[in-house]
Every structure is written in C-alpha cells, then in structure tokens.
N, C-alpha and C positions, 0 to 999 in steps of 0.2 A: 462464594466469596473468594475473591484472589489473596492469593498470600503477597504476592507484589506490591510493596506500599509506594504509591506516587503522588503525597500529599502537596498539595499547591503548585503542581508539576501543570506548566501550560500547553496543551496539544492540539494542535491542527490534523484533521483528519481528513483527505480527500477522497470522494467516493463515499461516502458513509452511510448512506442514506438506507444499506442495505446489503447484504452477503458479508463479506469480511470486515468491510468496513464499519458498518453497523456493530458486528460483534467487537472489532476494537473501542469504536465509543461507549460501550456498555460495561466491558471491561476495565477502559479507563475512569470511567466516572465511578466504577465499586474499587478502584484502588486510591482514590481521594483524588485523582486527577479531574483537572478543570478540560471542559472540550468544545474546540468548535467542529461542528458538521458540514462537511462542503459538500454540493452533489449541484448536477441538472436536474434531478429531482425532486424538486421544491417542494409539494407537496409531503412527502414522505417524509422528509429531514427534517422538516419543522417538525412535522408530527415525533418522530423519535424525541427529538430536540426539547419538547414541550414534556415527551415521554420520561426522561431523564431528569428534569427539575431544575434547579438553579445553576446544576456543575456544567449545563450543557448550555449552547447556542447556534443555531443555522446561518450560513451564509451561502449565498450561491456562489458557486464558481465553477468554471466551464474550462477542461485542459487546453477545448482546440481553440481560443480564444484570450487571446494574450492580455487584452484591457479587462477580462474577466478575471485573470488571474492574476494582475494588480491589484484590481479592487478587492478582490476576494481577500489575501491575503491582508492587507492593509485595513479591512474591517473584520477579520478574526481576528488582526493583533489587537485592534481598538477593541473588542467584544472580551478580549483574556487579559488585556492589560499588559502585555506583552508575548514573547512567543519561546517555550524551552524543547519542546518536540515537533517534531513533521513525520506523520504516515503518509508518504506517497502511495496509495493504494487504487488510486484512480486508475482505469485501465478499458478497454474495448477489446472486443475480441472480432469478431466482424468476416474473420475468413475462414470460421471455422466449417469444413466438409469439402472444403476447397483445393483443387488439384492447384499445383505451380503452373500449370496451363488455363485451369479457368479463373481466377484470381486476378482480377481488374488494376490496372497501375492503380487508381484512384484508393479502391479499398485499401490498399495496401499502402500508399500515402495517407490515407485517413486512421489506420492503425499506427503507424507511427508516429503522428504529429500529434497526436493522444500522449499515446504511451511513455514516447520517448521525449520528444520536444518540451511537455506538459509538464513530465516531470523538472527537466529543467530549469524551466520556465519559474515554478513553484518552487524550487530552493533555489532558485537563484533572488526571488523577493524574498523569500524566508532569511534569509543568509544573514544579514546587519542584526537582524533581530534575534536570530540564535546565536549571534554571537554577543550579542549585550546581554543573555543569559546567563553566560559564564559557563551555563554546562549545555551548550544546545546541541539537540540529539537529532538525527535523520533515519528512518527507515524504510528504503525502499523495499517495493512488494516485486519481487519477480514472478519465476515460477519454473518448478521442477523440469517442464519440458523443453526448458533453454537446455537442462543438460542430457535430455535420451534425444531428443526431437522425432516430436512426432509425426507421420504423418498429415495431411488437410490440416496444417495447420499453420502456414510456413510466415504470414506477417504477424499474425503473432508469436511464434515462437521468437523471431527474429527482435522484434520489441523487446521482447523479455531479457534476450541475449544481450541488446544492446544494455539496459538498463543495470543489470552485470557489471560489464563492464562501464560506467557512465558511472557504478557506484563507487572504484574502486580511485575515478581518476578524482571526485568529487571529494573523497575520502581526504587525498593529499592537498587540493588546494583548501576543505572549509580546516581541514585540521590547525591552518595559520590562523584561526579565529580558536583553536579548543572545539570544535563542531566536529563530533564525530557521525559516518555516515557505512551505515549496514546496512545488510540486503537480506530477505528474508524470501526463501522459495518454494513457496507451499506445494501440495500435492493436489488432484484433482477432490476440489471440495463439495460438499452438498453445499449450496446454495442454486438461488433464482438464476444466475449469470451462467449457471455449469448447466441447466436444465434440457438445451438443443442436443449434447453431449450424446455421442450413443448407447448402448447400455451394454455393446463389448469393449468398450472402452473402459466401463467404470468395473466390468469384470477383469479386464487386463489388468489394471492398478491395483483391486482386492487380491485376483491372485500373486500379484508381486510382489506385496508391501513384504514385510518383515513382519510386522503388525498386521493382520490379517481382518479389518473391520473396518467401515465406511470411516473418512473425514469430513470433521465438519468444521465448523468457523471458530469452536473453543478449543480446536487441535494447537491452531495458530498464534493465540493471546495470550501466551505465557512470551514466549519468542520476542514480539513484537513489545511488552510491556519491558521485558527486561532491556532491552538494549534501548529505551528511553531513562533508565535512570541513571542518575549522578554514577552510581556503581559499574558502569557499562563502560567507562572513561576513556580507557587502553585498550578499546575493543573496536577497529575501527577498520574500513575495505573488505570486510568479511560476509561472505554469503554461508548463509544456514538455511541447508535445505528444511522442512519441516514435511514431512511425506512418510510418516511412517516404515522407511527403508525401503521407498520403493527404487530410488536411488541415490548412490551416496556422493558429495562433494569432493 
C-alpha cells in the first residue's frame, strides 16, 4: 500500500503495459488514482487494464506515429474525463550492444523519433488539458545513463539525454499554464526491457550503487507518484536520478 494518496488524481500512462510502466499504473490505481494504459501492446494492457478494475482503462497509442498519438491521447482524456498527470514512460532502446560504427542511421532515427519526438508529440496534446486541470503534472522517464554514458549504447543514451534537456525547456513554457514538468532517471532495472543487458553490466551497477541490491520497478514509484501530486507545485525542470547512488545529479 503506498502512503502517496492520489485520490481522483487523472493519469495517462505511456508504455504501460509492462516493466515500469505497469508498475506506475498499479501503483497509481493503490493510491486512489484513476489510469489510463497506453502501449502497442494491446493485448497485455487490456489485460492489466481489466487487471486493475474500474480505476483503470486501455488505449493504444503508438509514439512513432503522430495520428496515434492524437487519438490516443484524446480518448484517454474521454476515458478519465479529463487529464491532471502524464507519465512519459514510453521508450525503445534498439542499439543496445552496438558500437558508434555498427549502429545504422535508421536504428538510431527510430530511437529517437520514439523517444524524443514521441514524447513531445504527447505533451504537446496533453498540454490544454493539464492545463484545464489547474494542477497538471508531467513526468518524463529518462535514465541514469544520460549522466555516466555508457558504452553500446550511444542512440539511446543520446534519447535520454535529449529528454533531459526537452524537460527543462518544457518546464518553462507548460509552467505559463501552472503544468509543472520533471524528469525522473532510473537506474538499470529488472524488468523484461533490461533482459538483452549483460550480466557484467548489471554487476557493474550492483557494485557501484550506494545501495548495494538489484532494482526494480517499485524502486521508482514513490518518485514518479510524488511529483504528480498537487504538492509537487514548486517543483518543476528537475531531474532526479533514482539508482540507488549509482550516480549522483
């Protein structure tokens, strides 16, 4: 049970169908928050969706596809009745094991028109409607490795990095609505998405943290809940790593 209380609090969640994003709509729906689910995986999302009971709803929505991301957005506001949060959590990763020599322009165009453009794309229809909120809330999903960077990883680190920065300048213009917009940068997580990952890799992170124990998807659900609530107000351009001190901001 979260001690976070987000009663009647409305959230769009992209991505959700699974790994973090799943864990946010589970999280939000046991802190009284109402949710919608966005994924390309339809199947999955309905099924959490149906998982979760009344507080939840499935929509598809597709980041590299811009009429996907009208509609999407436009019938999770109709599904919540309006809209007071956005988890941009939606993400690809695609180049991971990839030298800056073997890494195809395409891949690394299709990593970013995801990651970066997507998000975009998605607060930028979100925008009217977190602002007829009155308290509407953004948090983009980075990730830790925007600030070590690591190797074979270089269009997604690069994503990440931009999104960063993308939140900070996002911050200033939704703030002339009251729309505050954070960035949350997790550390290497156990989920299905991390599973190609090597396993000196995930020794590298255990031996580094601060915190000396795997991460997983309820590492990150206090972070991500808190900066949707009305209380989070004055809190806004801010990234917060969440990685166990593997590295600090």
């Amino acid at each position: 049970m979260t001690e976070i209380q987000l009663q009647g609090r409305r959230v769009l969640v992209t991505g959700a169908a699974r790994g973090l994003g799943e864990s946010f709509a589970r999280a939000l729906v046991a802190a009284g928050a109402k949710v919608v689910i966005s994924d390309v995986l339809h199947e999955r999302g309905r099924a959490l969706a149906a998982a979760l009971g009344e507080a939840a709803a499935y929509v598809p929505l597709d980041l590299s596809d811009e009429a996907s991301i009208r509609e999407g957005v436009a019938a999770a506001v109709s599904q919540l009745g309006g809209l007071d949060g956005l988890i941009n959590n939606a993400a690809i990763t695609n180049s991971g094991g990839k030298t800056l020599d073997e890494l195809s322009p395409q891949v690394f165009d299709q990593v970013m028109n995801v990651n970066v453009r997507g998000t975009w794309l998605v607060t930028r229809e979100a925008r009217p409607h977190l602002a007829a909120s009155g308290s509407g809330r953004v948090v983009n999903l980075a990730s830790d490795t925007a600030l070590w960077g690591p190797p074979r990883l270089l269009a997604y680190v690069a994503s990440k990095g931009a999104v960063i920065a993308m939140t900070r300048s996002l911050a200033r213009e939704l703030g002339e609505d009251g729309i505050t917009v954070n960035a949350i940068a997790p550390g290497l997580t156990l989920v299905e998405a991390t599973e190609y990952v090597p396993q000196e890799r995930h020794a590298h992170y255990l031996q580094g943290r601060a915190i000396r124990r795997p991460q997983v998807p309820e590492d990150v659900n206090a972070a991500a809940l808190f900066l949707l609530t009305r209380a989070s107000g004055f809190i806004t351009g801010q990234l917060l790593p969440v990685n166990g001190g593997f590295v600090f901001n």
